[in-house]
PyMOL commands that place a pseudoatom at each C-alpha (Angstrom):
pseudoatom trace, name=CA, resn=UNK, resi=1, chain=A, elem=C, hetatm=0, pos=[140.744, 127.980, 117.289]
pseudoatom trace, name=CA, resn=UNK, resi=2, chain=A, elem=C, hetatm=0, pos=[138.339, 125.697, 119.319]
pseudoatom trace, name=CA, resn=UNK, resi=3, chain=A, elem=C, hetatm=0, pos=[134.873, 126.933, 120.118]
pseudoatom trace, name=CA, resn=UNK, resi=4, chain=A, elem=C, hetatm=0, pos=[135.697, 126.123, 123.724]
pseudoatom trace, name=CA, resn=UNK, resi=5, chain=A, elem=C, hetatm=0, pos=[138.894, 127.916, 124.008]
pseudoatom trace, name=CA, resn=UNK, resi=6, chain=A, elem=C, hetatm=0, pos=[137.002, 130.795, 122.413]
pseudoatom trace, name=CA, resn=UNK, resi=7, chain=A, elem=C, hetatm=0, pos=[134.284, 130.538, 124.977]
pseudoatom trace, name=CA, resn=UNK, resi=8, chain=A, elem=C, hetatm=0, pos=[136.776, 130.341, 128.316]
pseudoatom trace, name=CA, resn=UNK, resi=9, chain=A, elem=C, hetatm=0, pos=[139.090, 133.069, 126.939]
pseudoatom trace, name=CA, resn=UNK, resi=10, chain=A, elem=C, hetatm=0, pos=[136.594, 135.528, 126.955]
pseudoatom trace, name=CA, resn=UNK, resi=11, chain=A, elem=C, hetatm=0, pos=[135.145, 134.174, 130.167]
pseudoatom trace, name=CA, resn=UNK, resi=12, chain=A, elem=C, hetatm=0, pos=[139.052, 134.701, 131.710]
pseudoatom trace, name=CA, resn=UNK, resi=13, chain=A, elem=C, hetatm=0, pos=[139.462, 138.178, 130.467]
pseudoatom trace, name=CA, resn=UNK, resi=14, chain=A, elem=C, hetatm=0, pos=[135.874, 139.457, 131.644]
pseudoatom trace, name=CA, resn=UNK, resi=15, chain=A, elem=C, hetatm=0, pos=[137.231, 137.722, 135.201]
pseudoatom trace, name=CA, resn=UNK, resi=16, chain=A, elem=C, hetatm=0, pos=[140.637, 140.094, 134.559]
pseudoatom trace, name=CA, resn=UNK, resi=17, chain=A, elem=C, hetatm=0, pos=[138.638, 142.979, 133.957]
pseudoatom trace, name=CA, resn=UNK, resi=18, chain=A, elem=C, hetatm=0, pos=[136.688, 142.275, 136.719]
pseudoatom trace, name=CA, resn=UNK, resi=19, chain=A, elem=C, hetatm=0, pos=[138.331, 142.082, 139.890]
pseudoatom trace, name=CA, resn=UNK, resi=20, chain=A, elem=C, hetatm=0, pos=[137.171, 142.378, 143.332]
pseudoatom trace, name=CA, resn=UNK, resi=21, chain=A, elem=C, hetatm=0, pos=[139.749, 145.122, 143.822]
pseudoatom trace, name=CA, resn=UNK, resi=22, chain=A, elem=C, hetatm=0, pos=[138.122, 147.109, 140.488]
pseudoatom trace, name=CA, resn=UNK, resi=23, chain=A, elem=C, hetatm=0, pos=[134.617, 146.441, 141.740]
pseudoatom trace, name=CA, resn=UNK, resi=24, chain=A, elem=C, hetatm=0, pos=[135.369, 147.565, 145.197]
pseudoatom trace, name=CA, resn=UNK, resi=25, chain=A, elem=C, hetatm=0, pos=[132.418, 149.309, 147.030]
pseudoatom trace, name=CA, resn=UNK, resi=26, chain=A, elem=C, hetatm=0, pos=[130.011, 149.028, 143.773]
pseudoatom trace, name=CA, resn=UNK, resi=27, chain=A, elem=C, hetatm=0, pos=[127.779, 146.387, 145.378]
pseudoatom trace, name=CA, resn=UNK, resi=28, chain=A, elem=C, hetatm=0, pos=[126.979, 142.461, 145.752]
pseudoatom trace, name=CA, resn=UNK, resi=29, chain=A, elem=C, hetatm=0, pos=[126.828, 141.013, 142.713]
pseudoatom trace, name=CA, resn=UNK, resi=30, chain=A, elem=C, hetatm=0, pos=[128.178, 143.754, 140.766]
pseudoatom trace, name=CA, resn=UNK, resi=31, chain=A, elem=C, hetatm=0, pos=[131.204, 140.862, 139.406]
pseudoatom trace, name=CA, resn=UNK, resi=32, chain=A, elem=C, hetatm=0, pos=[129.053, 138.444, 138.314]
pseudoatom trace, name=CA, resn=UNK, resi=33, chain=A, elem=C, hetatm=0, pos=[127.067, 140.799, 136.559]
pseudoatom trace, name=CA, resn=UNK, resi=34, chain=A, elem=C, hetatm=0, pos=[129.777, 142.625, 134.738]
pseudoatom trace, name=CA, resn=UNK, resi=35, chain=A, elem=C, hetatm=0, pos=[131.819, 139.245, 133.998]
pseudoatom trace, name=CA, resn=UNK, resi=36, chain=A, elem=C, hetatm=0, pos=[128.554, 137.780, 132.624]
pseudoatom trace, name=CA, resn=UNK, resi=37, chain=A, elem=C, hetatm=0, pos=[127.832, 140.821, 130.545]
pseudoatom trace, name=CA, resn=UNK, resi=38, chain=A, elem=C, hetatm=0, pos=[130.625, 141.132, 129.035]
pseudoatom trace, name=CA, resn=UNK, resi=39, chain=A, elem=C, hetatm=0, pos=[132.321, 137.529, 127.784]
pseudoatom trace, name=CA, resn=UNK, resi=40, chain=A, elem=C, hetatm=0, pos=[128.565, 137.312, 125.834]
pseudoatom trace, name=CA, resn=UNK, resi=41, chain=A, elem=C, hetatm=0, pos=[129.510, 140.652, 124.631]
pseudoatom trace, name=CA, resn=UNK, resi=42, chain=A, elem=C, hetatm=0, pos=[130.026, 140.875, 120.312]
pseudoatom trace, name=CA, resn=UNK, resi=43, chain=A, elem=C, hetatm=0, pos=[133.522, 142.604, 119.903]
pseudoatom trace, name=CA, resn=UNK, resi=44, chain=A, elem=C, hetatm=0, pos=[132.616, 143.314, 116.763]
pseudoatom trace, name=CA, resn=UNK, resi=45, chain=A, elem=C, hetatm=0, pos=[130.272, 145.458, 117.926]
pseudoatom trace, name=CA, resn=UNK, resi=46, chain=A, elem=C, hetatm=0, pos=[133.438, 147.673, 117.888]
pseudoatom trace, name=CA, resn=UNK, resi=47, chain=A, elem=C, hetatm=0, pos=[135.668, 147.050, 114.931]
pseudoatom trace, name=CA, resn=UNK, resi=48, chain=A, elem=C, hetatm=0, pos=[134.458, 149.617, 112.934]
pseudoatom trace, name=CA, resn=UNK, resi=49, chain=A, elem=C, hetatm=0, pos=[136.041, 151.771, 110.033]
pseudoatom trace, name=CA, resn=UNK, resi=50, chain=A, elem=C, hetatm=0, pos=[135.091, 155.196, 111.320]
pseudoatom trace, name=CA, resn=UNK, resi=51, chain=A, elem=C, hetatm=0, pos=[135.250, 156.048, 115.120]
pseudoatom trace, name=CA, resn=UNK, resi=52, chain=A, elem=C, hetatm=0, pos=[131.068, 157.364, 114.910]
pseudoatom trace, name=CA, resn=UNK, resi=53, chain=A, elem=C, hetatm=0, pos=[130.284, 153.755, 114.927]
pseudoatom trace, name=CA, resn=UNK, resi=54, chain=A, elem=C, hetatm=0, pos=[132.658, 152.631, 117.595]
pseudoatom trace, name=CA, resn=UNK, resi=55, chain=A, elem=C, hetatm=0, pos=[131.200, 155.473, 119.806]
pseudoatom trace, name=CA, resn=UNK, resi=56, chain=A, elem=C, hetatm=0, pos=[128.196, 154.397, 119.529]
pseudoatom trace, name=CA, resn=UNK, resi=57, chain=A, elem=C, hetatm=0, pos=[128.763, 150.907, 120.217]
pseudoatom trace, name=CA, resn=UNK, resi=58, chain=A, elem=C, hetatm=0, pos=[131.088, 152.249, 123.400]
pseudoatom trace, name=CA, resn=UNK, resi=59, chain=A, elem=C, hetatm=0, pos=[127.898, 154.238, 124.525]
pseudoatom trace, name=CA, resn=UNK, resi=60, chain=A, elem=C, hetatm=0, pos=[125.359, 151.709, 123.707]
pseudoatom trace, name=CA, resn=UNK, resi=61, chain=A, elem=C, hetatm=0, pos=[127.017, 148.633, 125.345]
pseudoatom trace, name=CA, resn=UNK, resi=62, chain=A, elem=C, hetatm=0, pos=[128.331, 151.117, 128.571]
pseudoatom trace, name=CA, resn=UNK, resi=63, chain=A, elem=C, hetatm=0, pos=[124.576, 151.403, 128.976]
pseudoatom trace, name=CA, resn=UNK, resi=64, chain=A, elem=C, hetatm=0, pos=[123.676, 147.703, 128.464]
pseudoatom trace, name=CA, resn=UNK, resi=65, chain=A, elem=C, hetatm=0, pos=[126.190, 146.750, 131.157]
pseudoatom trace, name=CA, resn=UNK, resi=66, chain=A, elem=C, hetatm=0, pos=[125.263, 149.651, 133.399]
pseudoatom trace, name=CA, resn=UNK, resi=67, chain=A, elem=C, hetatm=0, pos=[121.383, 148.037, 133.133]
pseudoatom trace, name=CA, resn=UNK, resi=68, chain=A, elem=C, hetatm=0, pos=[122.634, 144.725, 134.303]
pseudoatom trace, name=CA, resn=UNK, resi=69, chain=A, elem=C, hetatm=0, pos=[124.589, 146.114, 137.505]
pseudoatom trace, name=CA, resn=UNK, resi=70, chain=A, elem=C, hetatm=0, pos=[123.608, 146.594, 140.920]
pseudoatom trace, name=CA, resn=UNK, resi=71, chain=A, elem=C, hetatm=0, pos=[122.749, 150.084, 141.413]
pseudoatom trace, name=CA, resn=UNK, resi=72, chain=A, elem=C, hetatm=0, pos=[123.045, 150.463, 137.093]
pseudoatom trace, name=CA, resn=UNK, resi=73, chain=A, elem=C, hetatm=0, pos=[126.115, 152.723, 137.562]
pseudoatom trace, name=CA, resn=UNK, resi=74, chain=A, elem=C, hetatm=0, pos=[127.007, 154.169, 134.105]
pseudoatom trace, name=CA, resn=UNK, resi=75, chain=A, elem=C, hetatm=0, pos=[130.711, 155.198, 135.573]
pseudoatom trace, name=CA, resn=UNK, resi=76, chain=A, elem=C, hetatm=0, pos=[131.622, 151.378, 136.589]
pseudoatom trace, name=CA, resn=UNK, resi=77, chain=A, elem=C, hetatm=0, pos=[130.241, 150.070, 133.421]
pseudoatom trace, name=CA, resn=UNK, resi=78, chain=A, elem=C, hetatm=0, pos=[132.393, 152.219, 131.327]
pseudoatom trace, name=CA, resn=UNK, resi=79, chain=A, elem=C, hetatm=0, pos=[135.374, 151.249, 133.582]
pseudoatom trace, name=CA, resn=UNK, resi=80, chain=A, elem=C, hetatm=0, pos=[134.770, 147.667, 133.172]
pseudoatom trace, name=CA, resn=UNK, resi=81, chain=A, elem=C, hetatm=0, pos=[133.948, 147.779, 129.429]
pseudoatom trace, name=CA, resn=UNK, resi=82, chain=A, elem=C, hetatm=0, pos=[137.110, 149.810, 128.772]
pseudoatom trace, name=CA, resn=UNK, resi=83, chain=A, elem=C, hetatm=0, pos=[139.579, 146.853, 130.917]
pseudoatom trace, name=CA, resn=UNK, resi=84, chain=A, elem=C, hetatm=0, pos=[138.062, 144.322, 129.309]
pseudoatom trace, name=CA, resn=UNK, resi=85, chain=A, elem=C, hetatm=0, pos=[138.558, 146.036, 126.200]
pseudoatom trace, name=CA, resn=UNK, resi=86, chain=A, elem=C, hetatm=0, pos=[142.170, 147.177, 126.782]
pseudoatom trace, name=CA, resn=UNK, resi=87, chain=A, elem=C, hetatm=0, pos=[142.702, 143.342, 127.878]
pseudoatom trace, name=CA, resn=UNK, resi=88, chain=A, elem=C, hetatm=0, pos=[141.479, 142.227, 124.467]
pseudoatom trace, name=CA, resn=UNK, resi=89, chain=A, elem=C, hetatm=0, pos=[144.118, 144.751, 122.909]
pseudoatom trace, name=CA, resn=UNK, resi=90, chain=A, elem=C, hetatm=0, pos=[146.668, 143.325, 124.543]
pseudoatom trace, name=CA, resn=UNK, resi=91, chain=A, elem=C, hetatm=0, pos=[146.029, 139.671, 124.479]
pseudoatom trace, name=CA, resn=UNK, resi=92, chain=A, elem=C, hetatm=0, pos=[147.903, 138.002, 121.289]
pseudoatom trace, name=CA, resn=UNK, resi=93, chain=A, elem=C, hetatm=0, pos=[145.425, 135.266, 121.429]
pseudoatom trace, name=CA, resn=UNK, resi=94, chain=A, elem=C, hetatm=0, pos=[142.789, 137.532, 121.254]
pseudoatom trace, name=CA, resn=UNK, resi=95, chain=A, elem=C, hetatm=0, pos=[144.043, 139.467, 118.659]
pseudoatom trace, name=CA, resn=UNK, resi=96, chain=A, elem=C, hetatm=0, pos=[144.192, 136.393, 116.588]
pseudoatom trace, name=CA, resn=UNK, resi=97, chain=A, elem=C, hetatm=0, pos=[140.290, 136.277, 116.851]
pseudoatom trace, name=CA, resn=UNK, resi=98, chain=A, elem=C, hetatm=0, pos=[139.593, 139.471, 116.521]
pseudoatom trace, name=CA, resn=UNK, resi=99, chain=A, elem=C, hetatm=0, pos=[142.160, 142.288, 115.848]
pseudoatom trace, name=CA, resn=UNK, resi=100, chain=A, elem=C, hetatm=0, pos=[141.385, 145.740, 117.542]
pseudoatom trace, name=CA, resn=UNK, resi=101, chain=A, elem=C, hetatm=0, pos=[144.582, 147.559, 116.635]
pseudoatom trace, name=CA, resn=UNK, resi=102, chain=A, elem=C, hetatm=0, pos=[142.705, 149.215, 113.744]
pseudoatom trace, name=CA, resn=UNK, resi=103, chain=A, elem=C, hetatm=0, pos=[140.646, 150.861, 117.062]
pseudoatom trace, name=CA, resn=UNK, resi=104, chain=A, elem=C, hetatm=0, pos=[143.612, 151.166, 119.522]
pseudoatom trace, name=CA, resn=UNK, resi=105, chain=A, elem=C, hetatm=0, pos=[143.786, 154.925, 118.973]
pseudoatom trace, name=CA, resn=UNK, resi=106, chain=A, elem=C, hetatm=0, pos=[140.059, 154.679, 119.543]
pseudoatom trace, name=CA, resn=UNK, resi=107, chain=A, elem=C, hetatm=0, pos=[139.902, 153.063, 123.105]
pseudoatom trace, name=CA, resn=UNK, resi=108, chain=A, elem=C, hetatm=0, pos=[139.497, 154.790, 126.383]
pseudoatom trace, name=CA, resn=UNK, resi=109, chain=A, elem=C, hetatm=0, pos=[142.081, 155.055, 129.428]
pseudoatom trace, name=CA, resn=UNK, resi=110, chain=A, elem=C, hetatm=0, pos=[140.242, 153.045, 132.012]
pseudoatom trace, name=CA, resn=UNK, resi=111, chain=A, elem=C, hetatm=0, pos=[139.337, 155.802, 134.700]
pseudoatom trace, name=CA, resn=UNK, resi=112, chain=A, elem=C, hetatm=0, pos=[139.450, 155.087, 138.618]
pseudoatom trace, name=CA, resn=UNK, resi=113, chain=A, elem=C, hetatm=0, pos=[141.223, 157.122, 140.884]
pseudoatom trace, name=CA, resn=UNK, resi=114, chain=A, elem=C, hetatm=0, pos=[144.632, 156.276, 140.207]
pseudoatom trace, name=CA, resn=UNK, resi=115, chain=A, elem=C, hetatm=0, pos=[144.275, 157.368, 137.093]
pseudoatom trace, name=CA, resn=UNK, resi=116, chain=A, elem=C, hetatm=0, pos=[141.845, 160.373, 137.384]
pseudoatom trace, name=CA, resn=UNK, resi=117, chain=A, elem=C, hetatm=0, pos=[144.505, 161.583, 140.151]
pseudoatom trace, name=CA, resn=UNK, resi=118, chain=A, elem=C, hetatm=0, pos=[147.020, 161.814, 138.087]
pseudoatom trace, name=CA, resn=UNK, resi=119, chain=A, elem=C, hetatm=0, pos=[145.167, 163.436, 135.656]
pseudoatom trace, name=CA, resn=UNK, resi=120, chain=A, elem=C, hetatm=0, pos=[144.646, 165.766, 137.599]
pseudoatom trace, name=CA, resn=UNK, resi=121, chain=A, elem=C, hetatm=0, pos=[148.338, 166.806, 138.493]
pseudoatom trace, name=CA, resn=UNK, resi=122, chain=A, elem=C, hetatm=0, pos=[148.488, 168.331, 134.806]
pseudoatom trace, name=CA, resn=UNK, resi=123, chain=A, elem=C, hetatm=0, pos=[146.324, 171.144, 136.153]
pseudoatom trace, name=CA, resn=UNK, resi=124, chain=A, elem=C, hetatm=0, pos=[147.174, 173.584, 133.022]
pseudoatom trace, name=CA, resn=UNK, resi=125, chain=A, elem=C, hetatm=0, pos=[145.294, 170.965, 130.673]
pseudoatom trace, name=CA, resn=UNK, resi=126, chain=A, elem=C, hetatm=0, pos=[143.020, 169.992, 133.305]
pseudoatom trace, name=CA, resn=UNK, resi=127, chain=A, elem=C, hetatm=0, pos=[142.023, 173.470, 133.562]
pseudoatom trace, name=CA, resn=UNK, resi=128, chain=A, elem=C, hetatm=0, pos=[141.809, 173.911, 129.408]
pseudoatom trace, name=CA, resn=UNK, resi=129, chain=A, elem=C, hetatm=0, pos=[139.655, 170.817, 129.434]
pseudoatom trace, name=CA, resn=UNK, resi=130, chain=A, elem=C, hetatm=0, pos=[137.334, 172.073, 131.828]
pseudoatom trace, name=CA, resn=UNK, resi=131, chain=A, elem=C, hetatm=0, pos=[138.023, 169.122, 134.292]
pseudoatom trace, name=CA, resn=UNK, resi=132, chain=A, elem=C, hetatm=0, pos=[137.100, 169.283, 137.759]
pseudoatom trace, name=CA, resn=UNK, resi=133, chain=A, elem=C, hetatm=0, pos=[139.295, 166.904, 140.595]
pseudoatom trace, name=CA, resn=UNK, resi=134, chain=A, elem=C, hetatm=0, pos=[138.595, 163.021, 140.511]
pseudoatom trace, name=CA, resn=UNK, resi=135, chain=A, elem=C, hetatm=0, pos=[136.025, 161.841, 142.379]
pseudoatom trace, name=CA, resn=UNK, resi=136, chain=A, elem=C, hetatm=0, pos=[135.187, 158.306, 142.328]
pseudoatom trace, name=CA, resn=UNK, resi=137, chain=A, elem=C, hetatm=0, pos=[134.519, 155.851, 139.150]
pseudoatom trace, name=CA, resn=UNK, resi=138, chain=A, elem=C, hetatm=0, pos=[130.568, 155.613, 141.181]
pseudoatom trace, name=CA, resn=UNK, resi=139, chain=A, elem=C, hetatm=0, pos=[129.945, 159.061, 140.153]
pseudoatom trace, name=CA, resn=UNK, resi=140, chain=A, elem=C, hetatm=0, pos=[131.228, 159.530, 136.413]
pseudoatom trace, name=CA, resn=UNK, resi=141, chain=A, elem=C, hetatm=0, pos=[128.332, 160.987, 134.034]
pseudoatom trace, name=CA, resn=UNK, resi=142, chain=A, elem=C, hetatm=0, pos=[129.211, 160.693, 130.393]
pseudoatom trace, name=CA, resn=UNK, resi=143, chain=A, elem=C, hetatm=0, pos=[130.095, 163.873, 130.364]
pseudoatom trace, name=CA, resn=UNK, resi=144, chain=A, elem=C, hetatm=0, pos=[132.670, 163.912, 132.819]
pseudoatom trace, name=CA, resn=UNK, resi=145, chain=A, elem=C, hetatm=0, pos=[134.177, 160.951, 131.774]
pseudoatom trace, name=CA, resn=UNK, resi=146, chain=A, elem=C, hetatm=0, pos=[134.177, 162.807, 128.390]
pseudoatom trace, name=CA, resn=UNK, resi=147, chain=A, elem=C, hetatm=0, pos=[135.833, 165.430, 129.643]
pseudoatom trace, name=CA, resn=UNK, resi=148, chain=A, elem=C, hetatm=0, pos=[138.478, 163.172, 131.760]
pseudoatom trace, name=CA, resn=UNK, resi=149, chain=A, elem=C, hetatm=0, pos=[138.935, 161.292, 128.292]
pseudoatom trace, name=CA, resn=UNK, resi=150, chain=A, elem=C, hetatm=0, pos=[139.394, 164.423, 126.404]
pseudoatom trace, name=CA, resn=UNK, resi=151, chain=A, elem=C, hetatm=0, pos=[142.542, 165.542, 129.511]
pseudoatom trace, name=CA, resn=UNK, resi=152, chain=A, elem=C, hetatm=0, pos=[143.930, 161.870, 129.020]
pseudoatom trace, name=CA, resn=UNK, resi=153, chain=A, elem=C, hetatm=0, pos=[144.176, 162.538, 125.034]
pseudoatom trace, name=CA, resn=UNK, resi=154, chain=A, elem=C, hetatm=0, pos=[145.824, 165.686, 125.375]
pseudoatom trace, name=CA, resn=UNK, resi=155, chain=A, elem=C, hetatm=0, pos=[148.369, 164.383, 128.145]
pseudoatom trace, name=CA, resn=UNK, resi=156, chain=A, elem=C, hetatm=0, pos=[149.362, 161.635, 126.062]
pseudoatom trace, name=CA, resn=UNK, resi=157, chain=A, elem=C, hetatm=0, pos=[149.560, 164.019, 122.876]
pseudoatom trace, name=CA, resn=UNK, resi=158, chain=A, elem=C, hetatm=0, pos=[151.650, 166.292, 125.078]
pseudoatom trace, name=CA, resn=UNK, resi=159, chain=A, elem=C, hetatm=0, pos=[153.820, 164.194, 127.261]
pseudoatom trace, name=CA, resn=UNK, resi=160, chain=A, elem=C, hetatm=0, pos=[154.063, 160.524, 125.815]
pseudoatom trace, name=CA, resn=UNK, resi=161, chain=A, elem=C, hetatm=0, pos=[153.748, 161.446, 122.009]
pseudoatom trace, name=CA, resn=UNK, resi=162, chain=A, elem=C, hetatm=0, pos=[153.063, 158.245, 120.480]
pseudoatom trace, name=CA, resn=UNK, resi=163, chain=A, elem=C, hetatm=0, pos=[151.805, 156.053, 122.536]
pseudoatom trace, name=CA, resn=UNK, resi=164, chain=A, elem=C, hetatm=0, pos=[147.518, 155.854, 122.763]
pseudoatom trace, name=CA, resn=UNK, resi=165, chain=A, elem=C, hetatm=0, pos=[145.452, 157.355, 125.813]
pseudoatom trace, name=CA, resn=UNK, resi=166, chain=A, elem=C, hetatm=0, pos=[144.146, 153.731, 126.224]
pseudoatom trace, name=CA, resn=UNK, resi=167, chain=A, elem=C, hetatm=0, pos=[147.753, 152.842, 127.477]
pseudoatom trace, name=CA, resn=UNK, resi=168, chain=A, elem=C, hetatm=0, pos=[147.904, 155.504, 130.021]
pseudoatom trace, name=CA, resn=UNK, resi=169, chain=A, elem=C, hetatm=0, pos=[146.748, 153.597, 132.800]
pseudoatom trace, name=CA, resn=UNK, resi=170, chain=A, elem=C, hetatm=0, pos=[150.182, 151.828, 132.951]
pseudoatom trace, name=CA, resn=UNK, resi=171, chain=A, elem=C, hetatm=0, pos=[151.953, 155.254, 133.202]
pseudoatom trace, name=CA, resn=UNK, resi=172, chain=A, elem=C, hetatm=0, pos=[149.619, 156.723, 135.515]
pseudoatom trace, name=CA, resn=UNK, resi=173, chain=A, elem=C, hetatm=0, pos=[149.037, 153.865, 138.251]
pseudoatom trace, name=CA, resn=UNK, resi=174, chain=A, elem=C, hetatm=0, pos=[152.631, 153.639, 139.065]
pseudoatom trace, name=CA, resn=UNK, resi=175, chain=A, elem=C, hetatm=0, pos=[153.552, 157.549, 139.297]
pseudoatom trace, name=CA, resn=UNK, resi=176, chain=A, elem=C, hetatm=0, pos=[153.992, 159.025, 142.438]
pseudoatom trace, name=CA, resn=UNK, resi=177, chain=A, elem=C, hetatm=0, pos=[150.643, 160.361, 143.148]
pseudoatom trace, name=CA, resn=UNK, resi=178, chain=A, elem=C, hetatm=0, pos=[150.300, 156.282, 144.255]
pseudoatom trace, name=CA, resn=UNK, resi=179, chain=A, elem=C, hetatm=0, pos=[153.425, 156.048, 145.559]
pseudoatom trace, name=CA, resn=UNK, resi=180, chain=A, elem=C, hetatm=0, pos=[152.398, 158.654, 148.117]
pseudoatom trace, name=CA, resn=UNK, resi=181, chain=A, elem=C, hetatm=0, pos=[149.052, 157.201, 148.918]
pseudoatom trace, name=CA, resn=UNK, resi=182, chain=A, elem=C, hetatm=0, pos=[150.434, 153.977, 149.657]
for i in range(1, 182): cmd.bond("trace and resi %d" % i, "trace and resi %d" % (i + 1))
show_as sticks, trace
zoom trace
């Protein structure tokens, strides 16, 4: 494929990833920054054969994005990085540059608060996982976004055997819990 096309596909899925509605309340420039920071991103940073190193690179390029956003806000970096990287997944264009299926089972649900919500409504494993109610994406630590992660893995083991946390968003954002808030 063209260097070009390359170049403007990854420039069009950081703008997917990105949206004004994702970045809402995060801060001026908080797009820009995130879009930017992630088409120059090096996917394979992430194809890795053991899921160690694509931890690492999850954690080390959460940070680097949190460092270029307004307000450096760990919780909307991950969110971001994990879109864009669900995106990729399900892009076939994409996939023809770089393949991430050998990482699918890898990849984190993309937390905000439809999502985290309806985490939260399987309140035995929430309370087995030690996870307290959704907040907001502003305030996620790593180590409650572990823990929301860790919920999201066992609901999908539980409830949608087969299919990988990653995908969970699509389940979750259309349940009821958003039905009702709409």
């Amino acid at each position: 494929m063209q260097t070009d096309f390359i170049h403007f596909l990854k420039l069009r899925m950081a703008r997917g990833a990105v949206t004004a509605s994702a970045a809402q309340s995060m801060g001026k420039g908080t797009c820009g920054a995130a879009r930017t920071y992630l088409a120059a991103m090096p996917l394979k940073d992430f194809v890795r054969s053991r899921r160690p190193g694509f931890e690492t690179a999850l954690n080390d390029h959460t940070d680097g994005l949190a460092e270029a956003l307004p307000g450096r806000q760990w919780g909307s970096a991950r969110k971001f990085l994990n879109i864009y990287l669900r995106n990729r997944l399900y892009n076939r264009y994409a996939q023809e540059i770089l393949d991430l299926t050998s990482i699918e089972s890898w990849l984190e649900v993309p937390l905000d608060s439809h999502v985290g919500d309806g985490l939260n409504l399987y309140e035995q494993l929430a309370r087995s996982h030690g996870v307290k109610a959704w907040k907001s994406v502003v305030g996620l630590t790593s180590e409650s976004s572990a823990a929301f992660q860790a919920l999201a893995q066992a609901v999908a083991d539980h409830h949608y055997s087969g299919i990988a946390r990653v995908h969970l968003d699509v389940i979750l954002q259309n349940g009821d819990h958003v039905k009702r808030r709409r």
